[in-house]
C-alpha positions as CSV (number, residue, x, y, z in Angstrom):
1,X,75.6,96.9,100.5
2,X,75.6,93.2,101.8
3,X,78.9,93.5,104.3
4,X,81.2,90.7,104.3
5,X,80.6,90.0,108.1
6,X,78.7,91.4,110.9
7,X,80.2,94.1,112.9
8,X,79.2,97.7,114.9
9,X,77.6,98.7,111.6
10,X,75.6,95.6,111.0
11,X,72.1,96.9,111.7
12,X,72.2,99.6,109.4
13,X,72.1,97.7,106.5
14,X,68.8,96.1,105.6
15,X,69.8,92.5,104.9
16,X,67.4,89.5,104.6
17,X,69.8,86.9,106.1
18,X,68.1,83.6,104.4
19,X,68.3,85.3,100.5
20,X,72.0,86.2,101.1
21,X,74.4,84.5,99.0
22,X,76.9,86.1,98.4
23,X,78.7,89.0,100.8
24,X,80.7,91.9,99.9
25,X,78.9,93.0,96.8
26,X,75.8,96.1,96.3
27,X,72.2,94.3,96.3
28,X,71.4,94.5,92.5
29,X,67.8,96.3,93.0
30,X,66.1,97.7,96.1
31,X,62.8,96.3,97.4
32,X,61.7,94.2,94.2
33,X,59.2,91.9,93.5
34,X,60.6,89.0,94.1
35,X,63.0,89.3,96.8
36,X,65.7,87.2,95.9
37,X,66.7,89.0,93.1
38,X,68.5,92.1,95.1
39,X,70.7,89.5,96.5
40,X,72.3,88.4,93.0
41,X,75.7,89.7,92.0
42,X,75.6,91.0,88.8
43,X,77.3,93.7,86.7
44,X,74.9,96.5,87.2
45,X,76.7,97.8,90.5
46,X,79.8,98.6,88.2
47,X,77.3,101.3,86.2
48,X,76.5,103.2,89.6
49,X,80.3,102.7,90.7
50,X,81.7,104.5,87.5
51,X,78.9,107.4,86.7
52,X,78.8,108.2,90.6
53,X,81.7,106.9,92.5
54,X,81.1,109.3,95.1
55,X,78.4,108.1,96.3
56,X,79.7,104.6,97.6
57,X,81.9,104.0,100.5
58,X,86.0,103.9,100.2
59,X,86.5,100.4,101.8
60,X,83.0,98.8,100.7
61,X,82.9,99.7,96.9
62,X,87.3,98.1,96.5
63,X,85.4,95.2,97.9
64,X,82.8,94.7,95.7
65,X,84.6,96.1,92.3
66,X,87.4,93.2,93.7
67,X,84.1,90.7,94.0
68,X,82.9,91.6,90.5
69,X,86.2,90.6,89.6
70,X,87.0,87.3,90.3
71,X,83.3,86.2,89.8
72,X,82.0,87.9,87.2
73,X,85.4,89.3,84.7
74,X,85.6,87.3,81.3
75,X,88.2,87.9,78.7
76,X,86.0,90.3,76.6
77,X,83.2,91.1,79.1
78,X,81.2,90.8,82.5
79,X,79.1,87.8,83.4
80,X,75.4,88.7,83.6
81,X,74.9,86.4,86.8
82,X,76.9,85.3,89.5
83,X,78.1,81.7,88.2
84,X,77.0,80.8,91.8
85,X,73.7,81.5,91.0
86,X,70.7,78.7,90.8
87,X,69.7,80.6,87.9
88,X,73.0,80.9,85.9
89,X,73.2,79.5,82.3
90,X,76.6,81.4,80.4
91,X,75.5,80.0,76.5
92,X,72.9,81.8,74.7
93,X,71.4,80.0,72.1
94,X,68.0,81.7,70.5
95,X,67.0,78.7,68.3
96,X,66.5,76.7,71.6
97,X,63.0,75.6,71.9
98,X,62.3,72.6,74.6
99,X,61.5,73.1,78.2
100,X,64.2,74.5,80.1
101,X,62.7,77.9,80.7
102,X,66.2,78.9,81.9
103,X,67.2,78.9,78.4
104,X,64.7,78.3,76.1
105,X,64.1,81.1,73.5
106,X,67.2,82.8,74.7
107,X,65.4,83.2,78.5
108,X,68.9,83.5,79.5
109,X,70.1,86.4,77.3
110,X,71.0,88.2,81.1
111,X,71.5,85.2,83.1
112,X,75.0,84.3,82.6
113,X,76.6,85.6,79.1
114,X,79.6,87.9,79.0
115,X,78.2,91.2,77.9
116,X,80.8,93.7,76.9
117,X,79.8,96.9,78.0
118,X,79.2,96.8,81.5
119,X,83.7,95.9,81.4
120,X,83.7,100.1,80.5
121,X,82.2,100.8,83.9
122,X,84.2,98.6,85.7
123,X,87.4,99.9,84.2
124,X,85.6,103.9,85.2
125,X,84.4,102.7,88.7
126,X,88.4,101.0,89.6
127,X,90.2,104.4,88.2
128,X,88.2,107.1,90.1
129,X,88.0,105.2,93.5
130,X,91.5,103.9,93.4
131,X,92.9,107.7,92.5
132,X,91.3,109.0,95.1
133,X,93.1,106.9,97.4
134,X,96.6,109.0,97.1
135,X,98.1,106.2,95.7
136,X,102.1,105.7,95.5
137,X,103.9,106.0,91.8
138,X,103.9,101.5,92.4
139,X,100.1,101.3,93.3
140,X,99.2,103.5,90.3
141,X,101.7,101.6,87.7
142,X,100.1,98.2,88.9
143,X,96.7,99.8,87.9
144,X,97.6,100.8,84.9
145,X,99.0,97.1,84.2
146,X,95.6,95.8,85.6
147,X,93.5,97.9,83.8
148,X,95.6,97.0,79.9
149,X,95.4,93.7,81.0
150,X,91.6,93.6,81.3
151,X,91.3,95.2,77.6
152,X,94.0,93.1,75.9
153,X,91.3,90.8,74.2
154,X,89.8,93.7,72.7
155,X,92.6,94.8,71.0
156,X,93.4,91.5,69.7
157,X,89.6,91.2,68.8
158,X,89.8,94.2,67.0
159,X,92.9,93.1,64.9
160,X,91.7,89.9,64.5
161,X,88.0,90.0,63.7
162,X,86.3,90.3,60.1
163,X,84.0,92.9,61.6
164,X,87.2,95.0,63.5
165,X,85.2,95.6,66.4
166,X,84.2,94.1,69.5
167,X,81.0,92.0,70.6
168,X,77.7,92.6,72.1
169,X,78.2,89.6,74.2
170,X,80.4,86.2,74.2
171,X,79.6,82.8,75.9
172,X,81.4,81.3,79.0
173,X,84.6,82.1,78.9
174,X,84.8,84.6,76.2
175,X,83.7,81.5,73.3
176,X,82.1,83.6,70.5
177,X,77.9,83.2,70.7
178,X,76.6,83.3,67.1
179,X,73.3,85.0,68.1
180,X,75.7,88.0,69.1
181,X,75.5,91.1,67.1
182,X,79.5,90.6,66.1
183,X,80.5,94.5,66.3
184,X,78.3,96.2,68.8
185,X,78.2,100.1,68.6
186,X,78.1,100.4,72.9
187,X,80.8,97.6,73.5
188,X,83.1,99.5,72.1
189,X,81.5,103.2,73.1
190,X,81.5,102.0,76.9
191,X,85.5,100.9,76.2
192,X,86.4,104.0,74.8
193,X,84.5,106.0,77.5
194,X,86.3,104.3,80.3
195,X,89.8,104.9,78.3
196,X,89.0,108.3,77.9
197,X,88.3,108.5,81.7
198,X,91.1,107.0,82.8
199,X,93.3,109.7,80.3
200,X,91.3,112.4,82.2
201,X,92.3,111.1,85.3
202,X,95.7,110.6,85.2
203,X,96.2,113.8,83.1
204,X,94.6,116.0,86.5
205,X,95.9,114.4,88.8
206,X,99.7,114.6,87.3
């Protein structure tokens, strides 16, 4: 965890001060290669927040789900980069050929589009952590309304598409990328998943 400022806890996190750019979100890989790279926020902290939500802290993992909100949440899916990010290009285009190697030949297929299925884990991770908080009859309507507001594009996807299902991946914004498969089996496995989760929830715990 990368904490949002330095307190009594500081030194037990193992933090490279210059590679940090943004605070309050899980490093994205431990100890790679090239070093920078645990530093970026991407979507892959929501998978280990909603299969193992034990295993993260109360007060750090609301802060980063709330992080991977506003920076990385698009209508349909999750950003694959931080748009903050040096590296960040949102439009995948395959036929691309020149030399931009951020995005040439589709380099950027996890470097900024909105994939879907990562959303599922996101929508997992927010229901187990915020139910364990003993949460009044308000706070639990208002994540209910938070959580049908984040999958209101899919239903209207859904009605609305040729294919009636939902994306592998958009563009910025939620813009439809035509070298997206158009109904993606694990978009909409990973949405039903967290639906089903949040059903199981709510059904033990009233």
């Amino acid at each position: 965890y990368i904490p949002e400022k330095e307190d009594s806890n500081y030194s037990n996190y193992e933090i490279e001060e210059s590679l940090v750019f943004r605070r309050g979100i899980y490093k994205d890989t431990y100890n790679p290669s090239m070093p920078f790279t645990a530093y970026q926020l991407r979507p892959n902290m929501c998978v280990a927040m909603g299969i193992a939500p034990g295993l993260f802290d109360t007060t750090n993992v609301k802060i980063a789900f709330e992080n991977a909100e506003r920076h990385l949440l698009g209508p349909l899916g999750m950003k694959t980069l931080d748009p903050g990010d040096w590296n960040y290009k949102p439009d995948y285009d395959n036929s691309i050929d020149n030399d931009d190697f951020k995005s040439s030949r589709g380099f950027n297929y996890h470097n900024g589009p909105e994939w879907v299925w990562p959303l599922g884990y996101l929508i997992s991770a927010k229901t187990h952590i915020s139910l364990n908080q003993n949460l009044d009859q308000k706070s639990i309507t208002l994540l209910q309304h938070s959580i049908q507001k984040m999958i209101l594009a899919h239903r209207l996807t859904i009605k609305t598409s040729h294919w009636r299902g939902i994306p592998e991946l958009t563009n910025h914004n939620g813009t439809v990328c035509p070298f997206s498969c158009m109904t993606q089996a694990w978009s909409s496995a990973s949405i039903l998943s967290s639906l089903f989760d949040i059903y199981s929830s709510f059904k033990t715990s009233h």
